[in-house]
N, CA and C atoms as a LAMMPS dump frame, in Angstrom:
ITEM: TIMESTEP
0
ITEM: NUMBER OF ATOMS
321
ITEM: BOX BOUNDS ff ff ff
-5.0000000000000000e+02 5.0000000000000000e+02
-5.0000000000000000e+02 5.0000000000000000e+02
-5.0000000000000000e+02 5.0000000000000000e+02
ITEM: ATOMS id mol type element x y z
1 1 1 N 45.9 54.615 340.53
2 1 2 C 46.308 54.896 339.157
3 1 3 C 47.808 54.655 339.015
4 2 1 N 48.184 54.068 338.438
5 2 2 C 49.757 53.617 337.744
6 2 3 C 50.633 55.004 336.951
7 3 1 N 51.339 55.21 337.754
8 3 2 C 52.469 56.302 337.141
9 3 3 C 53.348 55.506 335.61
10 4 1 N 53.29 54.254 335.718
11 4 2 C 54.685 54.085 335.17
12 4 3 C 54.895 54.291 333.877
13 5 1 N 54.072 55.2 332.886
14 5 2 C 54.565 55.355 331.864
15 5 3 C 54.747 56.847 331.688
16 6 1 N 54.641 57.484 332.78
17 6 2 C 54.693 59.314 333.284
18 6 3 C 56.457 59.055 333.654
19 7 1 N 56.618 58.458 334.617
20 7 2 C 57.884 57.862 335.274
21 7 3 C 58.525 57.239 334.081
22 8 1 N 58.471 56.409 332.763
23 8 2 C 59.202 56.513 331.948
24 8 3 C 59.142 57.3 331.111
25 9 1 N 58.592 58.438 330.451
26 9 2 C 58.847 59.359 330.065
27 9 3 C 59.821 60.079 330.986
28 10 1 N 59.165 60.051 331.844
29 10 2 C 60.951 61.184 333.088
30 10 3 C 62.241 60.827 332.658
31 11 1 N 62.172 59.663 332.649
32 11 2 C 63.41 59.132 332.762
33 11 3 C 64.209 59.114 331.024
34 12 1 N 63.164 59.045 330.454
35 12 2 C 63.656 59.483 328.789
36 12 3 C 64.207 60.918 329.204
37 13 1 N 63.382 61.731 329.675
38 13 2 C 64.264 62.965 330.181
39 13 3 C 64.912 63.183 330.39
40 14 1 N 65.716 62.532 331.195
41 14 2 C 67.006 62.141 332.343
42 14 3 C 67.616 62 331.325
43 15 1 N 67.54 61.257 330.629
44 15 2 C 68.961 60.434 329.586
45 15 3 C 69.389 61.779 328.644
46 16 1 N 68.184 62.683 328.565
47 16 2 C 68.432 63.421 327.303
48 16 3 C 69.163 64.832 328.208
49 17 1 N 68.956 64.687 329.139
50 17 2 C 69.36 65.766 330.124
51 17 3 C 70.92 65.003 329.996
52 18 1 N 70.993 64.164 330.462
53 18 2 C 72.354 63.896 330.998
54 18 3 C 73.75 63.586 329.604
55 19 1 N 72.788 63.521 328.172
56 19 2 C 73.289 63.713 327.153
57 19 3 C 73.369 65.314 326.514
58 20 1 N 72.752 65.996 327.068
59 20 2 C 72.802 67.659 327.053
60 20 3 C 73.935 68.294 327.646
61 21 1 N 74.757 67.595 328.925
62 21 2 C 75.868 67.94 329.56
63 21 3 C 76.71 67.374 328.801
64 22 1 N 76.529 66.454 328.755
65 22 2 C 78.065 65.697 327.958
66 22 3 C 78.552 66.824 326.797
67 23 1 N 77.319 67.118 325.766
68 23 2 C 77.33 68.095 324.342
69 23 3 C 77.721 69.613 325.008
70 24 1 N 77.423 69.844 326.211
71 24 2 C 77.885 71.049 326.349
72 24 3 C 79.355 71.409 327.306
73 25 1 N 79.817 70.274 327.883
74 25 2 C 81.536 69.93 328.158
75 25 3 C 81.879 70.033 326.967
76 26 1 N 81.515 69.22 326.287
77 26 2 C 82.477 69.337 324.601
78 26 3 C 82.877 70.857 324.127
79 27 1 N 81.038 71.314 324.271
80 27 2 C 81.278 72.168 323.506
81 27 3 C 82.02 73.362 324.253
82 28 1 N 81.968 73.492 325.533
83 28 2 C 82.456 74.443 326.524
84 28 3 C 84.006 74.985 326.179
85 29 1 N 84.843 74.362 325.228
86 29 2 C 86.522 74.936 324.636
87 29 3 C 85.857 75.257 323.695
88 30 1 N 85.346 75.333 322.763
89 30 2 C 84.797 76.035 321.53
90 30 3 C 84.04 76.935 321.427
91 31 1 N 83.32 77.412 322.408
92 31 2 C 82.743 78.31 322.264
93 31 3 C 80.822 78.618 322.802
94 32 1 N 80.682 79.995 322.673
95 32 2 C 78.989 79.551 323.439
96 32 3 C 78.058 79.257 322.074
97 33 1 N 78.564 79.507 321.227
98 33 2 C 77.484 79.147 319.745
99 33 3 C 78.184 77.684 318.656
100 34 1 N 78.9 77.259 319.487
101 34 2 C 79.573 75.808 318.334
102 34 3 C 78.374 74.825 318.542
103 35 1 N 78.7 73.814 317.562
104 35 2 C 77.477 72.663 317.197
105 35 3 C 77.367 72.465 319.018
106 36 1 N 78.286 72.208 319.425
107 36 2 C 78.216 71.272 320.771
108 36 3 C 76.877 72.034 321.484
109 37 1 N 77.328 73.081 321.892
110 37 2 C 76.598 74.064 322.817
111 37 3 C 75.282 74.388 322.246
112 38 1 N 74.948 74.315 321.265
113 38 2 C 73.882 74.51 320.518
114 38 3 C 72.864 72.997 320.519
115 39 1 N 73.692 71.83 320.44
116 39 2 C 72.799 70.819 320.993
117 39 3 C 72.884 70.441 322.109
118 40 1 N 73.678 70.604 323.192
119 40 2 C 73.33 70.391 324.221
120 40 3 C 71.983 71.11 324.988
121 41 1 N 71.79 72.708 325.067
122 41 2 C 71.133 73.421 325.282
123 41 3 C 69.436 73.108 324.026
124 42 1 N 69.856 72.084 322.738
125 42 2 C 68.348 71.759 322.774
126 42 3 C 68.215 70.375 323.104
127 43 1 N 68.973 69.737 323.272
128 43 2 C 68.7 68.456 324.225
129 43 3 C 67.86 68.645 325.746
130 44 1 N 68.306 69.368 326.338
131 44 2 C 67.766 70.312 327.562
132 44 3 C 66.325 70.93 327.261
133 45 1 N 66.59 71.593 326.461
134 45 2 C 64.668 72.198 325.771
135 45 3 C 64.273 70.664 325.526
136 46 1 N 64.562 69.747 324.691
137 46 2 C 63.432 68.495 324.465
138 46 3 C 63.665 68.136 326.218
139 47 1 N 64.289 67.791 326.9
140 47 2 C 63.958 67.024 327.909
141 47 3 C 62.953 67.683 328.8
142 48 1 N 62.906 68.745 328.864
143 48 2 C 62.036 70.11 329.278
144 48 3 C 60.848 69.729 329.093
145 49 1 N 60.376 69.322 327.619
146 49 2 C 58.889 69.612 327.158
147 49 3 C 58.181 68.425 327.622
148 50 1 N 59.581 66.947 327.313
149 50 2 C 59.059 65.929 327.351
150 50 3 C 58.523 65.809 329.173
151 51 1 N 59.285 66.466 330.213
152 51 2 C 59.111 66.327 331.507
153 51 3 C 57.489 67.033 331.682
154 52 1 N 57.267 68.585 331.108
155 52 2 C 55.989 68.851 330.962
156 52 3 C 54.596 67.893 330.756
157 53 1 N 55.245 67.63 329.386
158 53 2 C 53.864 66.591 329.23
159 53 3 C 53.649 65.337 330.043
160 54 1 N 54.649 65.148 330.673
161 54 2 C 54.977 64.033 331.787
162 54 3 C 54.065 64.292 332.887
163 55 1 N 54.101 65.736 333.485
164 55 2 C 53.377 66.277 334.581
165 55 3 C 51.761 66.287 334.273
166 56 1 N 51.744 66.026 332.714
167 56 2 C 50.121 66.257 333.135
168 56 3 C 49.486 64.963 333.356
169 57 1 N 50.173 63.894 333.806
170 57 2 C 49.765 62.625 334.106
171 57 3 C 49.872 62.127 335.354
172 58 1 N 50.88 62.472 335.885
173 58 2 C 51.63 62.422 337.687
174 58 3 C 51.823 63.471 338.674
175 59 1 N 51.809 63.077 339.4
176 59 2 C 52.147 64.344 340.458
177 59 3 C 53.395 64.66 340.381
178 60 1 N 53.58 65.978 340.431
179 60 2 C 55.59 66.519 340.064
180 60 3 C 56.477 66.285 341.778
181 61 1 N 55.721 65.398 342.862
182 61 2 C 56.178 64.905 343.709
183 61 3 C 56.658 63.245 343.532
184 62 1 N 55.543 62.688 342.281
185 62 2 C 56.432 61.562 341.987
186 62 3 C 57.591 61.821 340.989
187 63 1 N 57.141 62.511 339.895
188 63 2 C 58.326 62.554 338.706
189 63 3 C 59.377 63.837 338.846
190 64 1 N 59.33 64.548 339.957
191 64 2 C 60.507 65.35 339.693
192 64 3 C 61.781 64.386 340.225
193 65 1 N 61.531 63.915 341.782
194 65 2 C 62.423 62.634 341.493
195 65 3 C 63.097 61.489 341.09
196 66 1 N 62.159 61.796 339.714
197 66 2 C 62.792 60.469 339.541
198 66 3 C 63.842 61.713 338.295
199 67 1 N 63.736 62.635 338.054
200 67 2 C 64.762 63.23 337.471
201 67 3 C 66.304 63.044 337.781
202 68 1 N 66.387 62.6 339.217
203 68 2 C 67.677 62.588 339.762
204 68 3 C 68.475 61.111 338.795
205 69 1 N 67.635 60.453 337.946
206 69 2 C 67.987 59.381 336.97
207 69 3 C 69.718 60.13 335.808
208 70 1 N 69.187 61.561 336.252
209 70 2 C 69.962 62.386 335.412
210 70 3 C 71.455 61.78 335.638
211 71 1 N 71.838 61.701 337.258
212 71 2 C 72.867 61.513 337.641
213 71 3 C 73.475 60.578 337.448
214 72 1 N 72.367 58.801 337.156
215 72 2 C 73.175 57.943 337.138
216 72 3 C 73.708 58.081 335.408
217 73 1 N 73.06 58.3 334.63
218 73 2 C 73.44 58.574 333.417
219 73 3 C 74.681 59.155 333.003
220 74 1 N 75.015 60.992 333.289
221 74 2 C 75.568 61.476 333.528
222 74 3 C 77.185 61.084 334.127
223 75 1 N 77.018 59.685 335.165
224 75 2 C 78.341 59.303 335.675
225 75 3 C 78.707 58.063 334.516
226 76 1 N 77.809 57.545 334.454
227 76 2 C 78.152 56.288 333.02
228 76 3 C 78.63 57.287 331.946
229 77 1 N 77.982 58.171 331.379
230 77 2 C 78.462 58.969 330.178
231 77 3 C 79.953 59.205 330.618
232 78 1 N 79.961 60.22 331.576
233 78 2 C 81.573 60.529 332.005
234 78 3 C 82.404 59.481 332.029
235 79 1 N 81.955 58.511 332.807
236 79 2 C 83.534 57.314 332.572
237 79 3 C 83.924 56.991 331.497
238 80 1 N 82.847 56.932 330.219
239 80 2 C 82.736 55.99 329.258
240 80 3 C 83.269 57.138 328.317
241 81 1 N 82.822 58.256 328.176
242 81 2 C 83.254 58.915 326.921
243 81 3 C 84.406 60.336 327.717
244 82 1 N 84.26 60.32 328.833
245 82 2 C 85.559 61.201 328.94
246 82 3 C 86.485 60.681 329.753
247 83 1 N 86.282 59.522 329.982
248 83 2 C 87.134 58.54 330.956
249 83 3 C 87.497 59.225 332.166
250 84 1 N 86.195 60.07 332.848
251 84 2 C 86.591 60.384 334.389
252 84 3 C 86.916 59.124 335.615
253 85 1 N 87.215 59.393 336.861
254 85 2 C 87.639 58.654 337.542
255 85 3 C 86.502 57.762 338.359
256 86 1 N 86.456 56.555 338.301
257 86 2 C 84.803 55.82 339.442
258 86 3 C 85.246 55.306 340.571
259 87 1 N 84.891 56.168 341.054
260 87 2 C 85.397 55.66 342.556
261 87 3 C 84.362 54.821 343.347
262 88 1 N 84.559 53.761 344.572
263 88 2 C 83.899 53.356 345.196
264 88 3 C 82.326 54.188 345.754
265 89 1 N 83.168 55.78 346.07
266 89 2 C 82.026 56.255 347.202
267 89 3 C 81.022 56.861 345.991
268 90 1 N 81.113 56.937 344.311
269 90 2 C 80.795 57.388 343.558
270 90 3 C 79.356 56.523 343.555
271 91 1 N 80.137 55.069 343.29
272 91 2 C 78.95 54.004 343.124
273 91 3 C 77.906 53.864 344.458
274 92 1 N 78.311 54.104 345.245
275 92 2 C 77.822 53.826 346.645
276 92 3 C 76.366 55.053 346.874
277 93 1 N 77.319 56.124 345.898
278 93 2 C 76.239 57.56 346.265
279 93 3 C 74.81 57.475 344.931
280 94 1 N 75.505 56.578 343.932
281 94 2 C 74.389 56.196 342.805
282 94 3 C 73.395 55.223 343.063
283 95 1 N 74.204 54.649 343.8
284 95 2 C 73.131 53.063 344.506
285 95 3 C 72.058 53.903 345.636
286 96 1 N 72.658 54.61 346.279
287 96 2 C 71.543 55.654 347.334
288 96 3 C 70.46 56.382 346.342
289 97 1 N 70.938 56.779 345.215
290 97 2 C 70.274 57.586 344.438
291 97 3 C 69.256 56.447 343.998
292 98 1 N 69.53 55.643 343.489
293 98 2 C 68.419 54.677 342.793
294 98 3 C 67.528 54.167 344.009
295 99 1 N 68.293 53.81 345.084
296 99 2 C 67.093 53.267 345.881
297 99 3 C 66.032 54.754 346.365
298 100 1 N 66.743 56.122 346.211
299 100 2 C 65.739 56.766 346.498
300 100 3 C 64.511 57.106 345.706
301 101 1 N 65.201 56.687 344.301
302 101 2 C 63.93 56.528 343.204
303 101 3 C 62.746 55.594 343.158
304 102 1 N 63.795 54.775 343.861
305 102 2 C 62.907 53.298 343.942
306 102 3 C 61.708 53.586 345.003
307 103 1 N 61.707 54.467 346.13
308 103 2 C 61.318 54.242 346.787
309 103 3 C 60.036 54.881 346.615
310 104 1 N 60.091 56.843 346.146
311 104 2 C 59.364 57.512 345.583
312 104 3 C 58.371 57.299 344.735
313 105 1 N 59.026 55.921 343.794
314 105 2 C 58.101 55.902 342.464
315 105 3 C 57.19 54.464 342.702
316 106 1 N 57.373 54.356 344.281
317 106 2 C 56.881 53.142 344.268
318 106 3 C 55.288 53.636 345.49
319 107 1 N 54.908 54.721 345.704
320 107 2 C 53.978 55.779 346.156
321 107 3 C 52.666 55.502 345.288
């Protein structure tokens, strides 16, 4: 049986997860109830439900890993919208991360 549309739903997850942090850095100087913090924390609830309904199609040994998608997202968001620093061993530890996805979702 073919995971891969359980495994892209995850990964819609991931993005919305890793857009849930970004909204809640923002919002983290303003306060625990400003717009920011308030959508980050339901960005997090949708990525939540969407990962649920994900599970009732795959085993949560294929799709919880591929959650770790969170991270590569998460480091693109940061460079790009808060201009953190990319270092070599950064990319090196994302490239490990993807091939470990690769490897999992390929089960």
């Amino acid at each position: 049986m073919s995971y891969l549309i359980p495994i892209i739903v995850v990964v819609l997850s991931s993005v919305l997860g890793a857009f849930a942090a970004m909204f809640l850095k923002k919002g983290s100087k303003k306060g625990l109830f400003s717009k920011n913090i308030i959508l980050g924390i339901s960005l997090y609830g949708a990525g939540a439900i969407i990962f649920v309904i994900a599970l009732k199609y795959a085993p949560v040994s294929i799709l919880y890993p591929v959650t770790a998608a969170t991270y590569i997202w998460s480091f693109i968001i940061a460079g790009a919208h808060f201009k953190e620093k990319i270092t070599i061993m950064k990319i090196m530890g994302l490239c490990l991360i993807i091939l470990g996805i690769v490897l999992i979702s390929l089960v």
